[in-house]
Backbone as CSV, one residue per row, in Angstrom:
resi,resn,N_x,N_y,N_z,CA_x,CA_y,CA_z,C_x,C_y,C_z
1,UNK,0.841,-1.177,0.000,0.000,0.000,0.000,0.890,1.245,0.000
2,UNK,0.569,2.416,-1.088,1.399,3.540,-1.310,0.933,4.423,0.015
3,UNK,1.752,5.002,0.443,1.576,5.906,1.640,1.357,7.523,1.316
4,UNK,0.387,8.583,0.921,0.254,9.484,0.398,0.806,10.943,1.456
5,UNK,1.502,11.579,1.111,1.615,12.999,1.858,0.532,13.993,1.752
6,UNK,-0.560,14.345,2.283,-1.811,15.139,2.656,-1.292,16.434,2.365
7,UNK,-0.215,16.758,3.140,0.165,18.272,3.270,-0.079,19.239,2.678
8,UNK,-0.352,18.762,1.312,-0.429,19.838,-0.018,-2.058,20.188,0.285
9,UNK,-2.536,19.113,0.029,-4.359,18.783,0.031,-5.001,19.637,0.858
10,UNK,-4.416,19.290,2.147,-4.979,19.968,3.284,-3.899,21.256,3.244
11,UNK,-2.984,21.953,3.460,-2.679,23.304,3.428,-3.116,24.251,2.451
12,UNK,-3.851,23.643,1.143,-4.233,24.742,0.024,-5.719,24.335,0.789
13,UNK,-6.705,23.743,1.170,-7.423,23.587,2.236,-8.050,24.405,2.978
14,UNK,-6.571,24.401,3.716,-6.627,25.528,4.997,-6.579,26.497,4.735
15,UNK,-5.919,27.230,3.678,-5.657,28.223,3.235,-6.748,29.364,2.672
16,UNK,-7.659,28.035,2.304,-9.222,28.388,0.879,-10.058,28.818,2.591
17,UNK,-10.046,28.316,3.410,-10.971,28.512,4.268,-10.904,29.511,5.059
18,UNK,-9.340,29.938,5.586,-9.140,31.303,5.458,-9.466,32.527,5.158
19,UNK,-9.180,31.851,3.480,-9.517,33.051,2.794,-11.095,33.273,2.283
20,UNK,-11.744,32.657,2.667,-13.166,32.702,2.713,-13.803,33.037,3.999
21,UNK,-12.924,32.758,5.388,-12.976,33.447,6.582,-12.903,34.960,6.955
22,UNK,-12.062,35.316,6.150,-11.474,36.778,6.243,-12.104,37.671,7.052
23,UNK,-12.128,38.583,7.849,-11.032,38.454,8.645,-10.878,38.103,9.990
24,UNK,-12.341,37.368,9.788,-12.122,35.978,11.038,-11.103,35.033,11.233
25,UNK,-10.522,34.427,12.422,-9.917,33.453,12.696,-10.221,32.857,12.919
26,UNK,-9.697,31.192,12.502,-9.896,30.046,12.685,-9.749,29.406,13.841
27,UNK,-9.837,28.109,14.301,-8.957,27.402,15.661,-8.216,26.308,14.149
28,UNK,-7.483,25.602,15.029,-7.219,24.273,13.775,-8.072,23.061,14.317
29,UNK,-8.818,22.804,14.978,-10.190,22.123,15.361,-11.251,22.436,14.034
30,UNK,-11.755,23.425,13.858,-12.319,24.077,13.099,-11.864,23.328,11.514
31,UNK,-10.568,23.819,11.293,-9.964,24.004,10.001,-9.999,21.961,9.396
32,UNK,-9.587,21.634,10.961,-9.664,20.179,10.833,-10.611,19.271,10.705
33,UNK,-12.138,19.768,11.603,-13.318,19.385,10.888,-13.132,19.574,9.137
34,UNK,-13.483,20.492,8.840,-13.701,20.591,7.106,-12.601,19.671,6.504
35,UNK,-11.145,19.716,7.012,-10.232,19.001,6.176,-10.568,17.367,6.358
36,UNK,-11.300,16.819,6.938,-11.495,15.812,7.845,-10.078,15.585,7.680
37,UNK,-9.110,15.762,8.767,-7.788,15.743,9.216,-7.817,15.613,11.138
38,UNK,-6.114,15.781,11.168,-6.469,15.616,12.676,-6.196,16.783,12.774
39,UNK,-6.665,17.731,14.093,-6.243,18.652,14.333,-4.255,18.845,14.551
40,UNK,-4.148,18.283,14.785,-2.302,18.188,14.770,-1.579,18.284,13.228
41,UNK,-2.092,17.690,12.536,-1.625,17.672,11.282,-1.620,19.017,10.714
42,UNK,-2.854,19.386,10.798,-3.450,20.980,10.759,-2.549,21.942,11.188
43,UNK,-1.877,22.139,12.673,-1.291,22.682,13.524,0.071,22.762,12.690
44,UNK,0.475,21.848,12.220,1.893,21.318,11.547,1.741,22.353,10.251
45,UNK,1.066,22.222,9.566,1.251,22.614,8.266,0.957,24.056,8.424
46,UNK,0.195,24.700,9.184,-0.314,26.253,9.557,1.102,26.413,10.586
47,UNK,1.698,25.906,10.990,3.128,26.488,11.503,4.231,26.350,10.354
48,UNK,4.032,25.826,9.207,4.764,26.116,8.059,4.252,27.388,7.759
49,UNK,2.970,27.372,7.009,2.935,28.978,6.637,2.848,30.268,7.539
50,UNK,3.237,29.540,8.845,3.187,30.918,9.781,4.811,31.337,9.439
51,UNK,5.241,30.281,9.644,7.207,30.442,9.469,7.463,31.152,7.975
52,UNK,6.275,31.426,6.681,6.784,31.660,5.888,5.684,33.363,5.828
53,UNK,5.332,32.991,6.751,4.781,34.969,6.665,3.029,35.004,6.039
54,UNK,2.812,33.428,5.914,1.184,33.776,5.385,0.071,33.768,6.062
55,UNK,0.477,32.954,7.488,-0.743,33.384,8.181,-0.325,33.349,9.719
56,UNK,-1.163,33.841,10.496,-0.264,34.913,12.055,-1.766,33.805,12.926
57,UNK,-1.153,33.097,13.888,-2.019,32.373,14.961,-1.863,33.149,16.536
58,UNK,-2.941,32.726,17.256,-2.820,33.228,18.465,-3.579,31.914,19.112
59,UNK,-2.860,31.281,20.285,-2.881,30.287,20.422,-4.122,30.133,22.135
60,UNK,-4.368,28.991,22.203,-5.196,28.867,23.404,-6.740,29.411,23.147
61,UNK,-7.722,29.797,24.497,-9.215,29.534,24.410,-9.363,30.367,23.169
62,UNK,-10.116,30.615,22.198,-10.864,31.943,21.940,-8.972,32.182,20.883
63,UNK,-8.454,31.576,20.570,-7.163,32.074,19.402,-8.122,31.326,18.246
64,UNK,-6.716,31.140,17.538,-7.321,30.520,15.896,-6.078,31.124,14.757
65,UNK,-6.205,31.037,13.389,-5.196,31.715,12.552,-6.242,32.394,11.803
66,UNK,-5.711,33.316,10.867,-5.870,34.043,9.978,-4.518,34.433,8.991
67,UNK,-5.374,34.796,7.947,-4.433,34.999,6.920,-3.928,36.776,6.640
68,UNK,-2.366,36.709,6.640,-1.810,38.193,7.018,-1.535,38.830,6.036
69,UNK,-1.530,37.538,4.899,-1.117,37.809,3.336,-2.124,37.568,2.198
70,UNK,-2.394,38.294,1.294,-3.516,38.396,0.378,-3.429,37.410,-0.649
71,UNK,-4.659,36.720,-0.068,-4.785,35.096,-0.552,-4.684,35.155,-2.455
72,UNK,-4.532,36.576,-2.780,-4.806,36.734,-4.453,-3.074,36.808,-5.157
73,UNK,-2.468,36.110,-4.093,-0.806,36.680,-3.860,-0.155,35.768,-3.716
74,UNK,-1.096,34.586,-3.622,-0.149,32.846,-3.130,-0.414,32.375,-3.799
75,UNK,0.108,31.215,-4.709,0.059,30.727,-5.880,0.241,29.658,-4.837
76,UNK,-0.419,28.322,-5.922,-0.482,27.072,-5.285,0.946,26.442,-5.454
77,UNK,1.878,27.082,-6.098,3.634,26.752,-6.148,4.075,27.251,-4.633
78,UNK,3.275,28.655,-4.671,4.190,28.759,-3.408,3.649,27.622,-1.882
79,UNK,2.609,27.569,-2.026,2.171,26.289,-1.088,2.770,24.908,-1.294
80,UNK,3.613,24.489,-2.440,3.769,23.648,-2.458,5.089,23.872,-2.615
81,UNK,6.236,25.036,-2.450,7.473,25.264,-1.706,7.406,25.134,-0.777
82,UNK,6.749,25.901,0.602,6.450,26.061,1.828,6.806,24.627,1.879
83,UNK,5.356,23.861,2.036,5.409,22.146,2.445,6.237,21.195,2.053
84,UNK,6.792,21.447,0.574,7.967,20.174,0.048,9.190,21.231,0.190
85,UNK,9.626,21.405,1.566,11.122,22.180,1.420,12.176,20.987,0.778
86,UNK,11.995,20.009,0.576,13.380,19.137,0.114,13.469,19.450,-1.719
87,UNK,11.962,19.845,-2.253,12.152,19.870,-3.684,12.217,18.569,-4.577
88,UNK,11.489,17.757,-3.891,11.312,16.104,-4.796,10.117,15.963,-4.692
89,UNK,10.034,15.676,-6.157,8.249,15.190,-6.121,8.643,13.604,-6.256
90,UNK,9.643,13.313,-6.961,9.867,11.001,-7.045,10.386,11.043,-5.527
91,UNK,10.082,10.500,-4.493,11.205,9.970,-3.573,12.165,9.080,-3.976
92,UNK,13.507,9.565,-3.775,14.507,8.845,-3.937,15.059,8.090,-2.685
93,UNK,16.052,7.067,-3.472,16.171,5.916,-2.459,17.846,6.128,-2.221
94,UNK,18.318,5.110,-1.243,19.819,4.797,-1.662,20.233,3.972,-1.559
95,UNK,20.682,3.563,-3.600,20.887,2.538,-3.947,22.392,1.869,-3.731
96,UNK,22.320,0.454,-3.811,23.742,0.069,-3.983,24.698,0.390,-4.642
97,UNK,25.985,0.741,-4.195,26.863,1.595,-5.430,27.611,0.621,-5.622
98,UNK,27.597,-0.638,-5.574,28.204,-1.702,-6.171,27.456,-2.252,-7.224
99,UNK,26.150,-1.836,-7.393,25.154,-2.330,-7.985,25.326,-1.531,-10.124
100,UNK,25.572,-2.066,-10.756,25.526,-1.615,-12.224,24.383,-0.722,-12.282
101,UNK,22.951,-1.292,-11.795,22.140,0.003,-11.600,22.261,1.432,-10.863
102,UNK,22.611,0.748,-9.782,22.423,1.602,-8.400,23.890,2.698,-8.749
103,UNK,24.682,2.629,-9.562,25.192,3.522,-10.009,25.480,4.446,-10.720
104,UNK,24.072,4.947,-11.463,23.892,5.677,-11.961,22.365,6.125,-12.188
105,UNK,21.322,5.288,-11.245,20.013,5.389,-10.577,19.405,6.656,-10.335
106,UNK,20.620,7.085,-9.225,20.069,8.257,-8.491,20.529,9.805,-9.884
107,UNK,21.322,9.615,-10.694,21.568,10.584,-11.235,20.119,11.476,-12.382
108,UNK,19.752,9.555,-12.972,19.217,9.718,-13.730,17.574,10.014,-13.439
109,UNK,17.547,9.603,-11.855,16.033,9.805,-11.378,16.228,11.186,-10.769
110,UNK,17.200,11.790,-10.457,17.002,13.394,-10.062,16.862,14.001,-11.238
111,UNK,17.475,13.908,-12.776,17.410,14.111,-13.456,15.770,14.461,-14.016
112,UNK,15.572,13.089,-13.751,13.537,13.291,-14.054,12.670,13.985,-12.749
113,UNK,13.352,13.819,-11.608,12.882,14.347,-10.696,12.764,16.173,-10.692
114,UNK,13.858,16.700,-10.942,14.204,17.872,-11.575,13.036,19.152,-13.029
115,UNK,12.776,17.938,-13.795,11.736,18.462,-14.274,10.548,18.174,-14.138
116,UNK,10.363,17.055,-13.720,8.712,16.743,-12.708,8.163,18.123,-11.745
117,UNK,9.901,18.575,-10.802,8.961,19.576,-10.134,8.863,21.072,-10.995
118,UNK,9.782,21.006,-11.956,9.666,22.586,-12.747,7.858,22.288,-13.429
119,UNK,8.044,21.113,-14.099,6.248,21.228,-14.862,5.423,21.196,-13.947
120,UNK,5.840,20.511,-12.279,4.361,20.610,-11.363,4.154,22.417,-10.916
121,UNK,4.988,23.235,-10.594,5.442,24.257,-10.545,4.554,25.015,-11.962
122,UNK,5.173,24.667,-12.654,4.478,25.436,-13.734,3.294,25.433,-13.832
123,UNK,2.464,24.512,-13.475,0.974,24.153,-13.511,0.416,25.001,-12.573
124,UNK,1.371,24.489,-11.330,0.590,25.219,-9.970,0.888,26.696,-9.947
125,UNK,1.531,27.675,-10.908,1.527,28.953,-10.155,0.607,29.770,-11.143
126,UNK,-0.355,29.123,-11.906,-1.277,29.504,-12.449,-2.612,29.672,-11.573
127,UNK,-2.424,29.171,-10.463,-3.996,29.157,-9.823,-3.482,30.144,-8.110
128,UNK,-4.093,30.743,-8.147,-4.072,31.429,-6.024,-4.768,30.855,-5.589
129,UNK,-4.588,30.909,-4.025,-5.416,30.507,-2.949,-6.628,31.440,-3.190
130,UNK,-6.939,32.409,-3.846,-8.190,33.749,-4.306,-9.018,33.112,-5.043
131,UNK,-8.427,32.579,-6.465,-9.219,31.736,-7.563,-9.836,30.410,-6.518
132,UNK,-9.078,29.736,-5.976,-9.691,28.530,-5.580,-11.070,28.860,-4.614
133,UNK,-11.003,29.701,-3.671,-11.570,30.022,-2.214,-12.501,30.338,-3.302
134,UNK,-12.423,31.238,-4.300,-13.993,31.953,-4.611,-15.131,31.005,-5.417
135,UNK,-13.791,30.014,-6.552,-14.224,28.676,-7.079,-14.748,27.958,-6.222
136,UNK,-14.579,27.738,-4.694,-15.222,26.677,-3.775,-16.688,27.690,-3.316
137,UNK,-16.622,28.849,-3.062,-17.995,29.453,-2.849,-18.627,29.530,-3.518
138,UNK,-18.951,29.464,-4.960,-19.736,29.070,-5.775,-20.044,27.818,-5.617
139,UNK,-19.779,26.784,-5.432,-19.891,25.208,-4.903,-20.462,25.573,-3.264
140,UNK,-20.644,26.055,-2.725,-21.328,26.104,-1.431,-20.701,26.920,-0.379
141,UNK,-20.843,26.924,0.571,-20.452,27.948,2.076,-19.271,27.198,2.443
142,UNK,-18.304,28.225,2.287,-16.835,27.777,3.126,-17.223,27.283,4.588
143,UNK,-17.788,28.224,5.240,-17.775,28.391,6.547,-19.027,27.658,7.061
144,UNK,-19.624,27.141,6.211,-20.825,25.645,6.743,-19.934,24.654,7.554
145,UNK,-19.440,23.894,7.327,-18.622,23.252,7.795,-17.661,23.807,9.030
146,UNK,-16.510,24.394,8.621,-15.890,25.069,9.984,-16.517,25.729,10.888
């Protein structure tokens, strides 16, 4: 069974709900109902974009986050810098270097790895967290759920 990384899913997510919050704050209870996530996971990925300047929390009864940066200003690249700081979309392995494969494996899979993330990149900095949030309110109430 493949093991999937959420992070992306749920931080452009969190982000849409935000920005459909405006300029209410969230809890990550809240954010984590709608994501059906755990609240911790939530916590994790909203302390990435706090560390990168997009959204400011205040913690304990009656806190929550909000967004400090104009959701028409974040491209879904930059959400998906924030969360993949290593810059690999293939996970790479490490292979045997005695191995005829395994010695020249890793060159040729960073190689593809390399432009996997320039075309995912390219795709994603066509859309904001603005386009999506307003695309999901036409589909129904952000804030039904949270």
């Amino acid at each position: 069974m493949a093991m999937t990384n959420t992070q992306f899913a749920v931080g452009v997510h969190v982000l849409a709900l935000l920005a459909g919050s405006a300029p209410e704050s969230l809890s990550s209870e809240e954010m984590a109902g709608s994501a059906n996530a755990n609240p911790v996971h939530v916590r994790r990925v909203l302390g990435r974009f706090r560390d990168a300047g997009l959204v400011a929390s205040k913690p304990g009864v009656g806190g929550g986050s909000h967004l400090v940066k104009d959701p028409a200003t974040i491209t879904l690249a930059d959400v998906w810098r924030i969360l993949h700081a290593d810059g690999h979309v293939i996970g790479l392995h490490g292979a045997h270097p005695d191995c005829p494969v395994g010695q020249s494996i890793q060159a040729l899979l960073g190689e593809i790895d390399r432009g996997a993330q320039r075309a995912l990149e390219d795709e994603l900095v066509t859309t904001t967290i603005a386009q999506l949030a307003d695309r999901a309110v036409a589909h129904g109430d952000l804030r039904a759920v949270a």
